[in-house]
VMD Tcl script that draws the C-alpha trace (Angstrom):
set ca {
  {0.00 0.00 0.00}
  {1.31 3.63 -0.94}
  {0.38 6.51 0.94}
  {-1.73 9.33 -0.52}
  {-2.26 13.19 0.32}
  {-4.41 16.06 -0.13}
  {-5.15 19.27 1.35}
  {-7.80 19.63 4.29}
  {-7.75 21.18 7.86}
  {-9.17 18.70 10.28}
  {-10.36 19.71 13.78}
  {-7.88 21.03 16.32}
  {-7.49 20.11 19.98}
  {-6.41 21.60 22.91}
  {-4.48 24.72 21.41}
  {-3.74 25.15 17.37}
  {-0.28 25.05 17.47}
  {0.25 24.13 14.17}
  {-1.30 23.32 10.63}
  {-1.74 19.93 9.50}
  {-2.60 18.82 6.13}
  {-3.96 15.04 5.48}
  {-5.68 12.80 3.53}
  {-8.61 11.48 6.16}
  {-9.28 8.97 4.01}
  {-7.08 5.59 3.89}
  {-7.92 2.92 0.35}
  {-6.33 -0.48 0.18}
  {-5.97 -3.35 -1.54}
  {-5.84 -6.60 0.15}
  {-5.20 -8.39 -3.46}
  {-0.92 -8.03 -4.16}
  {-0.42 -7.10 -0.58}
  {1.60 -9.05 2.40}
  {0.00 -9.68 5.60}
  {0.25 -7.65 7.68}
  {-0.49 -4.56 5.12}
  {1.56 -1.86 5.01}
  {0.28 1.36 5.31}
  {1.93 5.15 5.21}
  {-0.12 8.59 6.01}
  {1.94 11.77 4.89}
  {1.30 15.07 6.99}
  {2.22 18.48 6.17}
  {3.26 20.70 9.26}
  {3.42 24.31 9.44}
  {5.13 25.85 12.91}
  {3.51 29.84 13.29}
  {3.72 29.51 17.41}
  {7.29 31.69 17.64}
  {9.35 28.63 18.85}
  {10.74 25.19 17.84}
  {8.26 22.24 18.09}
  {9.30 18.79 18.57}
  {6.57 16.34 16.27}
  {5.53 12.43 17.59}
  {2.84 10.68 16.19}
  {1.16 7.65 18.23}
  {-1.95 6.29 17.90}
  {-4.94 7.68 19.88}
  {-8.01 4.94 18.87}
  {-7.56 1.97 16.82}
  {-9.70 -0.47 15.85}
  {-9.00 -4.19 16.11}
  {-6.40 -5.78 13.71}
  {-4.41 -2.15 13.13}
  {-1.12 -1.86 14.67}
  {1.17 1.46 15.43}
  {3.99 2.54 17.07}
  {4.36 5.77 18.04}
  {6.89 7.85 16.21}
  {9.23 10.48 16.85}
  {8.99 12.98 13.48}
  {11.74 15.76 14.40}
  {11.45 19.74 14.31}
  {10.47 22.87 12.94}
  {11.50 25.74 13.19}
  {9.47 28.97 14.13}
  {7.34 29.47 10.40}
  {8.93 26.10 9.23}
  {7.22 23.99 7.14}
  {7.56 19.94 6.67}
  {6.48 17.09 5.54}
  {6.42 13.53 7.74}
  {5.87 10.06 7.17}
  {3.62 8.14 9.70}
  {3.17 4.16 9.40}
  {0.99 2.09 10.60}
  {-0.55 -1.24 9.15}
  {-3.28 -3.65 9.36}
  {-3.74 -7.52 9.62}
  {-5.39 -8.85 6.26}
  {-9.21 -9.03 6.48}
  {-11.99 -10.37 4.81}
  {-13.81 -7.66 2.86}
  {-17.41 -7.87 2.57}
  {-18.53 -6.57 -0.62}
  {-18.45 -3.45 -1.51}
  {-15.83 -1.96 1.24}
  {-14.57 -2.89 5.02}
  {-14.96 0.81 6.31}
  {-13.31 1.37 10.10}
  {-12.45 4.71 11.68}
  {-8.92 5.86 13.44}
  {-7.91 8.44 15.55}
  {-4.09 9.23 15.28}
  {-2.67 11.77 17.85}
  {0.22 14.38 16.68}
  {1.58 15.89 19.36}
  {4.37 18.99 19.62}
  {7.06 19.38 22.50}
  {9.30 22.30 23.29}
  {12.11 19.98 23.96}
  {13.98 17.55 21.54}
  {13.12 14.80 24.86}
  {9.84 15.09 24.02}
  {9.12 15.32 27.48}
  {7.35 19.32 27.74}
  {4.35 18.97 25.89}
  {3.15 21.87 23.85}
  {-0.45 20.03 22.82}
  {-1.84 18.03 20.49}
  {-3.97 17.13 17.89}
  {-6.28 14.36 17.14}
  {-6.69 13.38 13.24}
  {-10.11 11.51 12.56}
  {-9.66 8.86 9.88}
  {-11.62 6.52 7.68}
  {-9.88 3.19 6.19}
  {-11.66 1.85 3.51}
  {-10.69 -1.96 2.65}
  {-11.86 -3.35 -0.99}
  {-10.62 -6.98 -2.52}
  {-10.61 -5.59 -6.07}
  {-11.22 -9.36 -7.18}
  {-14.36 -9.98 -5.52}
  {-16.84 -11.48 -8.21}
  {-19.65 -8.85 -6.98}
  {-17.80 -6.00 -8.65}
  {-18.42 -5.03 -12.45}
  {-14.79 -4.95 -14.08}
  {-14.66 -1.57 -16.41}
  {-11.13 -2.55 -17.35}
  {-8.76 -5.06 -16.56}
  {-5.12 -4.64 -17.90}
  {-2.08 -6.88 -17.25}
  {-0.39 -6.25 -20.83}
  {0.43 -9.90 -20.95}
  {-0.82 -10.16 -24.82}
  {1.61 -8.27 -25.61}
  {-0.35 -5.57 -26.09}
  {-1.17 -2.20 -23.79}
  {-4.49 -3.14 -23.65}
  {-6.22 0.70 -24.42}
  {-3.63 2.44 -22.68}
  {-2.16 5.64 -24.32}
  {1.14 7.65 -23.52}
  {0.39 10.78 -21.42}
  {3.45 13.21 -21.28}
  {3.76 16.41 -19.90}
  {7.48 17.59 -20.01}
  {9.51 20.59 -19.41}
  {12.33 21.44 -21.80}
  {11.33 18.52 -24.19}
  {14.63 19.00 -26.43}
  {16.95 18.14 -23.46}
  {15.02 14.98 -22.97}
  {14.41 11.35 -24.71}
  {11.76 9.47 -23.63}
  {10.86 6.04 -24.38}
  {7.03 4.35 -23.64}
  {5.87 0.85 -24.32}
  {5.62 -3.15 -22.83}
  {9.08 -4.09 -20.59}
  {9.67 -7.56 -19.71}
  {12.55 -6.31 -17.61}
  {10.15 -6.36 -14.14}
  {6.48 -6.94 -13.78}
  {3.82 -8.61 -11.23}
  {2.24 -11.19 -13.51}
  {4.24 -12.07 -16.38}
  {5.45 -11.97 -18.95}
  {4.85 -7.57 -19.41}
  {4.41 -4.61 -17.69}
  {4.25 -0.85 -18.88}
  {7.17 1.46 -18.81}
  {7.46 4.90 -19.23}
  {11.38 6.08 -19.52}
  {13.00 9.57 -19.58}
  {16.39 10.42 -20.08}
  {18.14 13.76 -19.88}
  {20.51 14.92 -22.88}
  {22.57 17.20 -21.17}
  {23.48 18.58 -17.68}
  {20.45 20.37 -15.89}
  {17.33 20.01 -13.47}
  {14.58 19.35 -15.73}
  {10.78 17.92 -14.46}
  {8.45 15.86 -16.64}
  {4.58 13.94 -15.90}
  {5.25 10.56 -17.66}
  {2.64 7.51 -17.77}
  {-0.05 6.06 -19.16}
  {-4.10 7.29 -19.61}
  {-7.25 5.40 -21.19}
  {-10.76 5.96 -21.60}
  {-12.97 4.85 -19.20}
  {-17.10 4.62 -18.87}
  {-18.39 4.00 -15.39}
  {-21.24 6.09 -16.11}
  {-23.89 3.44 -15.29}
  {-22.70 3.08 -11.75}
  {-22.84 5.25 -7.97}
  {-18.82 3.96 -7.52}
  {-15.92 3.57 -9.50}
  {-12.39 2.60 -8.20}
  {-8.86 2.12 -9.65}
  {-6.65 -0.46 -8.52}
  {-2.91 -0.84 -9.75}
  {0.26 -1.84 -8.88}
  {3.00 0.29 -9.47}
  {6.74 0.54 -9.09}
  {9.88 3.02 -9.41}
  {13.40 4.07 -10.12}
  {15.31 6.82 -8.50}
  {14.36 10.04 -9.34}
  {10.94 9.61 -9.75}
  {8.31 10.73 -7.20}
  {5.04 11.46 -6.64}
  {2.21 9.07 -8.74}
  {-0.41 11.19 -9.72}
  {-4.20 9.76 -10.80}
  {-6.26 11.98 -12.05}
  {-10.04 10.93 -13.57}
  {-11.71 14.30 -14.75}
  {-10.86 16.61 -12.52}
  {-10.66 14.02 -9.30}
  {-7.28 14.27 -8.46}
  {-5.09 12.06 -5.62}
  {-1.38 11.94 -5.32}
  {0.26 9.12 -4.20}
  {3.89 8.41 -2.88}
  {5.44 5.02 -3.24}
  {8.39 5.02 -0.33}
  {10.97 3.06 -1.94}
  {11.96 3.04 -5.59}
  {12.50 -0.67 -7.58}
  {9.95 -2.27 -5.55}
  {5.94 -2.85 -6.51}
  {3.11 -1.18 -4.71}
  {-0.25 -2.03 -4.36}
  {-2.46 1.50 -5.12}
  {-6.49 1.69 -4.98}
  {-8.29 5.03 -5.20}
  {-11.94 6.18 -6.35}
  {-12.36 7.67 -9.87}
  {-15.90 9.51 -10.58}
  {-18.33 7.33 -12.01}
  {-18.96 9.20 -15.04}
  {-17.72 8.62 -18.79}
  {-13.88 9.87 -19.27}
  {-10.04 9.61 -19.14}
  {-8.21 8.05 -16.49}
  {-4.28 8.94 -16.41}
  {-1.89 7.34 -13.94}
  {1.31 9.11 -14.12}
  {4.61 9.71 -12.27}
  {6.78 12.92 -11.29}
  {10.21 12.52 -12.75}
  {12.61 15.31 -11.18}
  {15.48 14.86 -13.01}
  {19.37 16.57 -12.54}
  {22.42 16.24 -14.67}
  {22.39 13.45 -16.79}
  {20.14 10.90 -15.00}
  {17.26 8.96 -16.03}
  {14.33 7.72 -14.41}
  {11.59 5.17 -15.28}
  {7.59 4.48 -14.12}
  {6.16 0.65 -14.40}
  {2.34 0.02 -14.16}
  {0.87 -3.48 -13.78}
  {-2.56 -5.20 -13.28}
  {-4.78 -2.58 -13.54}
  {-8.15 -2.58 -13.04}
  {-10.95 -0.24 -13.04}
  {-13.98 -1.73 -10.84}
  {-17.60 -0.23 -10.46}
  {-20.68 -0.13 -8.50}
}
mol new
graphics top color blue
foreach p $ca { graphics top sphere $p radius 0.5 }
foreach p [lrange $ca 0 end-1] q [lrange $ca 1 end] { graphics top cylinder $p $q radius 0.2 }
display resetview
C-alpha cells in the first residue's frame, strides 16, 4: 500500500499550534499485498507559534487488527514547514462486498524539547480506512489490464514535459520487471545534457463507469530513483500518491468519478544532470458499482 495526500484542515485540539494537512481517508488493496499490510499517512506541518516544536505521532483509537507505534517525526523551526511520514498497518481481512470501512484516531503531538518530554499540545486526526478486494466477483470490471498479450491493452502515452529538447523518452511493454508475467508498462525519460529538468510521464485510457454510484482504480505500481510522486487523475478528481521506496511494486487503490472519461496514472520525474528515471504500471483494473 502507498500513501496518498491532499489538502484539508481537520479539527484542532487543545491549542492550534500548528497546521496539518492530510488525507482522512485511507484505500487499500488486500489483493498483491503481504499480511500484515503496510500502510503510510503523509502530513504536512506548518510551525507559526514563535518557537521550535518537537513532532511524535502515536496512535490515539484503533480499531482491532491495526497496529502502530508511536513515532518520533523531528522539528520545525518557528514558520517552518515539513512534511512527515507516519506508518501504521493492518492484519489482512476479509472484505465484505463493496468496502470494510473502520475509523482511526491518530494523535500528533508537539514538544518544546527535543526529549519530548514538555508537551506543547496536540492534535487528534479523525480517519476513515476503507478496505476493498478488487477481485471480488460482486464487482463489475470496467477494465482489466495486465499487458500480458503483448499488447497495452487501451492504454495511451500521457506526457507532460519541461524542456522537451533536453530529454528522450521512451514508452511501451518491458519484460525487464512486472507482477504477472510476462509484461508490464514502462514509461522512460532520459536527460541529454546537464540540468534540473521535471516531466509527468505515464499512461491514460478511456474509461465509462457512467452506469454506476462507484468507480475505483486499482494498480500496482513501481519506481526508479528520481521519480516521485504518482499522480491519478479521472476528470478533474485528483489524488497523489507516494510510493516510499523506488524498484519495488506497490499495491495503489483510489476512487475515480463514475462518469464517462479519461483516467491517467502518471509519475513525477525530477530529473538533474544526466540521470534517467523510469515508471512501471501493472494489473490494472478499473472496478464499479
Amino acid at each position: 500500500m502507498v500513501f496518498k495526500w491532499y489538502g484539508i484542515r481537520p479539527p484542532l485540539a487543545k491549542r492550534p499550534f500548528t497546521a496539518l494537512v492530510v488525507d482522512p481517508d485511507i484505500y487499500y488493496d488486500v489483493q498483491y499485498t503481504p499480511d500484515p499490510i503496510p500502510l503510510w499517512l503523509r502530513l504536512a506541518i506548518a510551525n507559526n507559534e514563535g518557537l521550535t516544536l518537537y513532532f511524535k505521532a502515536a496512535p490515539s483509537q484503533l480499531p482491532s487488527g491495526w497496529s502502530m507505534d508511536e513515532q518520533t517525526l523531528g522539528s520545525l523551526a518557528d514558520g517552518g514547514r515539513g512534511t512527515f511520514t507516519v506508518s501504521l498497518s493492518r492484519s489482512k481481512p476479509s472484505i465484505p462486498f463493496p468496502t470494510l470501512d473502520e475509523d482511526l484516531i491518530i494523535r500528533i503531538s508537539a514538544y518544546r524539547d527535543d526529549a519530548y518530554t514538555d508537551l506543547y499540545g496536540y492534535i487528534d486526526i479523525p480517519l476513515t480506512a476503507h478496505g476493498i478486494d478488487s477481485d471480488d466477483p460482486n464487482w463489475t470490471v470496467i477494465k482489466d489490464a495486465d499487458f500480458d498479450d503483448g499488447t497495452t491493452q487501451g492504454f495511451e502515452q500521457h506526457l507532460e514535459i519541461e524542456s522537451a529538447d533536453r530529454y528522450s523518452t521512451s514508452w511501451g511493454l518491458t519484460d525487464g520487471t512486472y507482477v504477472s508475467p510476462p509484461y508490464s508498462l514502462e514509461a522512460h525519460v532520459e536527460t541529454r545534457e546537464y540540468g534540473y529538468f521535471h516531466a509527468w510521464y505515464g499512461a491514460k485510457c478511456s474509461y465509462d463507469a457512467s452506469a454506476y454510484s462507484k468507480a475505483f482504480v486499482a494498480f500496482c505500481a513501481r519506481r526508479t530513483d528520481h521519480v516521485h510522486e504518482v499522480y491519478v487523475e479521472s476528470d478533474g478528481m485528483g489524488y497523489a500518491f507516494t510510493l516510499p521506496n523506488y524498484d519495488k511494486w506497490y499495491r495503489a487503490v483510489t476512487p475515480i468519478k463514475p462518469v464517462a472519461g479519461t483516467l491517467k496514472i502518471y509519475a513525477w520525474f525530477s530529473l538533474g544532470r544526466v540521470s534517467g528515471g523510469a515508471f512501471y504500471l501493472d494489473d490494472v483494473k478499473i472496478i464499479a458499482v
